[in-house]
C-alpha positions in Angstrom: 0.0 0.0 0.0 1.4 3.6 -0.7 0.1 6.8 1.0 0.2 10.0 0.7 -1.1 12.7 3.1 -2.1 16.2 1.5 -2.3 19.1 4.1 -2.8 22.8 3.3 -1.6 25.6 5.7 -2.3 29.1 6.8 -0.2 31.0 10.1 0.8 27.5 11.1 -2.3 26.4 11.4 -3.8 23.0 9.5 -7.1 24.2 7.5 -7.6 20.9 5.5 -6.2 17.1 5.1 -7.0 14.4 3.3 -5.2 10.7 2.3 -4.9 9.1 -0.5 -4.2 5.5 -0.5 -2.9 3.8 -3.7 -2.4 -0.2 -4.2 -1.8 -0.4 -7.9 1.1 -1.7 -9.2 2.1 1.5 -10.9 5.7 3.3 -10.3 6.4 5.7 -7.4 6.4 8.4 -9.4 3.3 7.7 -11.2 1.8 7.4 -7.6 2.7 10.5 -6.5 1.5 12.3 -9.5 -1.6 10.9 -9.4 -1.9 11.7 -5.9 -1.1 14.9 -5.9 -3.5 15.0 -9.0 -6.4 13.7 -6.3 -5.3 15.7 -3.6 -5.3 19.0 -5.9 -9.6 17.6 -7.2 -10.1 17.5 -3.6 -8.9 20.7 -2.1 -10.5 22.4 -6.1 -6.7 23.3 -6.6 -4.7 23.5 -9.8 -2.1 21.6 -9.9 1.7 22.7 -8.6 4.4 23.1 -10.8 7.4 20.9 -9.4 10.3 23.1 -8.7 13.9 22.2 -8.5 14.0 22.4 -5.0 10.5 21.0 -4.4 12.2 18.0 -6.4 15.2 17.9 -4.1 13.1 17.9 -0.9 10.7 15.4 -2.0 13.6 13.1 -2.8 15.6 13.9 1.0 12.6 13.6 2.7 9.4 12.4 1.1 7.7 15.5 2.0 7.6 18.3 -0.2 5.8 21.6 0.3 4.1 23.7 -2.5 4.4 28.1 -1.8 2.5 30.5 -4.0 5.6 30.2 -6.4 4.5 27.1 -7.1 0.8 27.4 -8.0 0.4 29.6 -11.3 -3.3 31.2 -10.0 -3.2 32.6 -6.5 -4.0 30.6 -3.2 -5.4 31.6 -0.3 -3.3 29.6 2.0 0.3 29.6 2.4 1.6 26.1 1.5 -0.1 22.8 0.5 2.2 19.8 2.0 2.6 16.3 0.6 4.2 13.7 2.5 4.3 10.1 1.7 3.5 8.1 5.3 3.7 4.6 3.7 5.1 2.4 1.2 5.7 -0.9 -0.1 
């Protein structure tokens, strides 16, 4: 089973979370895209651009955090958090 938890924050504060659970046999890659994909339906978000260093903390961590430089309309919060909580 892979999961990833989606959070979206505003003054430190958690407004909304959600999980998304995936069992296919699909890549990792593929199942965080199509998570964040979910996550992004969910929350009626368009989706982040990936930025170098979003990439680089994603891979050191398997979190990865999404500012307003990420997102091309604006947002109303100040960062939407993926982290992955569970893998193969």
């Amino acid at each position: 089973m892979f999961r990833i938890w989606g959070k979206i924050f505003k003054d430190n504060r958690m407004l909304q979370d959600t999980t998304i659970c995936d069992e296919s046999e699909d890549t990792r890659t593929h199942k965080v895209f199509r998570a964040l994909e979910e996550i992004c339906y969910e929350f009626d978000l368009g989706k982040p651009i990936w930025l170098e260093n979003t990439i680089a903390e994603f891979k050191r961590h398997a979190k990865a955090r999404f500012y307003q430089d990420n997102f091309v309309e604006q947002i109303e919060f100040d960062y939407l958090e993926l982290q992955v909580i569970e893998e193969d």
